[in-house]
TIPA-769800 format. One record per atom (N, C-alpha, C): residue number from 1; residue in one letter; atom name; x, y, z. Coordinates in steps of 0.2 Angstrom, whole numbers. Layout:
! residues N
(NUM, a, CA, (X, Y, Z)) ...
***
This chain:
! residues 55
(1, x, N, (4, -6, 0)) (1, x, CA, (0, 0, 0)) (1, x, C, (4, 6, 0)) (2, x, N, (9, 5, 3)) (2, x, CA, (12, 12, 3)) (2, x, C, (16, 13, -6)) (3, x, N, (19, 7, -6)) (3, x, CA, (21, 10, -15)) (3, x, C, (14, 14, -17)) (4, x, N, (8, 11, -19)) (4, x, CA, (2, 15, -20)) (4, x, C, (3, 22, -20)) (5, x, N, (3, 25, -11)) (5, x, CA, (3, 32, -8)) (5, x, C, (10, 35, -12)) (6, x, N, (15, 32, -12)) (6, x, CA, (20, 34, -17)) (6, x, C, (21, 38, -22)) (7, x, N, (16, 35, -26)) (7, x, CA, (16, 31, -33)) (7, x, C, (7, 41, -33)) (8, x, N, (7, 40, -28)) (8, x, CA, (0, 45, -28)) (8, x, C, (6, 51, -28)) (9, x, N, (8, 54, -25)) (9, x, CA, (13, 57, -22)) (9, x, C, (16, 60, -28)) (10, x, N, (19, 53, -31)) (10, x, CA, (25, 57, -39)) (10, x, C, (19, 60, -43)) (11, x, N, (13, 59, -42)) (11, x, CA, (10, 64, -48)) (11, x, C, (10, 72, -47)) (12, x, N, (12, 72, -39)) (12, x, CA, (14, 81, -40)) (12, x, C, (18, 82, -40)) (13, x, N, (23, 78, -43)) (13, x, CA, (31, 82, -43)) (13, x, C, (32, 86, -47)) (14, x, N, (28, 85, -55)) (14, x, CA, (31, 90, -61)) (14, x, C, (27, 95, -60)) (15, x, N, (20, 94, -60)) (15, x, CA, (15, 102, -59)) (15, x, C, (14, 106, -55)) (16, x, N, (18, 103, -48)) (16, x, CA, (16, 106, -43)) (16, x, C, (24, 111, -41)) (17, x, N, (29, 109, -45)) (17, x, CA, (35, 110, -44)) (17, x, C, (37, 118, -50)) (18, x, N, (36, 115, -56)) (18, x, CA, (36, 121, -60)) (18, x, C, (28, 125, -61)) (19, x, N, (31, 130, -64)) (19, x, CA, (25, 133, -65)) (19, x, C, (21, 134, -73)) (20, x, N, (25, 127, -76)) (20, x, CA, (23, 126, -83)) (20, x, C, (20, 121, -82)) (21, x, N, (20, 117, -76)) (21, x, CA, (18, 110, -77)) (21, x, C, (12, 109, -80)) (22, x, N, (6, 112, -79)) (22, x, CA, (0, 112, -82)) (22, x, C, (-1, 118, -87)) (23, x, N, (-6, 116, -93)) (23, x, CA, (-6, 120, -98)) (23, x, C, (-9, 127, -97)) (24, x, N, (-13, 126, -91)) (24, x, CA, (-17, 132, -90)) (24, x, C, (-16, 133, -82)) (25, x, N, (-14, 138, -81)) (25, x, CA, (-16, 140, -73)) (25, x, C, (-9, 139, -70)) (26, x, N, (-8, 145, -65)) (26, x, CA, (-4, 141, -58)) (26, x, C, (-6, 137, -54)) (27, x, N, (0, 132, -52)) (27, x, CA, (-1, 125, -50)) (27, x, C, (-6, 126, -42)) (28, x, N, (-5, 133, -40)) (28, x, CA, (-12, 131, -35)) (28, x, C, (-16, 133, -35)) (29, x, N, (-21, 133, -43)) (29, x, CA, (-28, 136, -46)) (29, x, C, (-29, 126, -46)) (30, x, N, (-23, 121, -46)) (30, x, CA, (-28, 115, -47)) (30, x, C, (-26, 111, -41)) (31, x, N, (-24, 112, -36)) (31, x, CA, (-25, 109, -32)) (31, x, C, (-28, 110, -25)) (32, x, N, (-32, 108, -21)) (32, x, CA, (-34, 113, -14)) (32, x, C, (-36, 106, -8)) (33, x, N, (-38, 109, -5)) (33, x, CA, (-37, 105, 3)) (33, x, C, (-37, 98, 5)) (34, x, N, (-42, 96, 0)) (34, x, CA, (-40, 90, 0)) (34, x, C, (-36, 84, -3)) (35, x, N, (-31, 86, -8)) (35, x, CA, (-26, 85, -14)) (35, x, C, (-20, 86, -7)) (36, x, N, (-21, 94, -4)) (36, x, CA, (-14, 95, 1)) (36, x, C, (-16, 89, 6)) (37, x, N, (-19, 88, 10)) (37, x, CA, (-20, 83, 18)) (37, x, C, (-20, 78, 13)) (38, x, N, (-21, 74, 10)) (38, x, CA, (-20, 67, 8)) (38, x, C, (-12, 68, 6)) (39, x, N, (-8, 71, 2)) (39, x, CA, (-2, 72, 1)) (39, x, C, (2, 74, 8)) (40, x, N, (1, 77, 12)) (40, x, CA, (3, 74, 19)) (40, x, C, (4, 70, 23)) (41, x, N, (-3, 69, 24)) (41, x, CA, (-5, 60, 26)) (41, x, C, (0, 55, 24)) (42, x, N, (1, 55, 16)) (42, x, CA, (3, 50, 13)) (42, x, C, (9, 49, 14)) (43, x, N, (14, 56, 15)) (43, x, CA, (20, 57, 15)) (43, x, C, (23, 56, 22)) (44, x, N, (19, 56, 28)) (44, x, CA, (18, 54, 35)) (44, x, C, (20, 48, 36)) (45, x, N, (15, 44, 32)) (45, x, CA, (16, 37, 32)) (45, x, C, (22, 34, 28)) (46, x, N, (26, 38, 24)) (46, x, CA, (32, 33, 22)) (46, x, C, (36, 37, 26)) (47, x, N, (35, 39, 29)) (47, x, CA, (42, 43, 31)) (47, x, C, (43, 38, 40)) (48, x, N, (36, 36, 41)) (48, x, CA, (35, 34, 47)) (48, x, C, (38, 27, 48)) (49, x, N, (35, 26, 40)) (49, x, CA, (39, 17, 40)) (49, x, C, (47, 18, 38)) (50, x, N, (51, 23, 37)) (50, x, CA, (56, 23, 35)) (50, x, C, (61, 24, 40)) (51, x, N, (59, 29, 44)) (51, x, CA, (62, 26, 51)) (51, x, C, (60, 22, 55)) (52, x, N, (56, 18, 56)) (52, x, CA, (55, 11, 58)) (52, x, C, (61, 5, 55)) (53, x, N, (59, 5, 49)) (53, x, CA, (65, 2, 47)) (53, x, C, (71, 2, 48)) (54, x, N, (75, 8, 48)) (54, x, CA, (82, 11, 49)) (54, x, C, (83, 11, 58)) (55, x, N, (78, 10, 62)) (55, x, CA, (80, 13, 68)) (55, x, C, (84, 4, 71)) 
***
């Protein structure tokens, strides 16, 4: 499951990073609060298991 959350994650890296990445609009006319809290959530949880693993 967490590849999945990952896998949800890399789809904001190009558009949310440049300012071209979408044809139309700046990057945050397309995303809002519930796009950001799940991309937190999700980044919580690998980060969580990553140091469980390491520790």
């Amino acid at each position: 499951m967490l590849v999945e959350k990952g896998k949800a994650l890399d789809n904001f890296y190009i558009p949310t990073r440049y300012a071209n990445g979408h044809p139309e609009g700046a990057p945050f006319e397309h995303y809002g609060r519930l796009q950001s809290e799940g991309a937190i959530q999700y980044a919580g949880e690998i980060l969580e298991f990553v140091r469980v693993q390491m520790a």
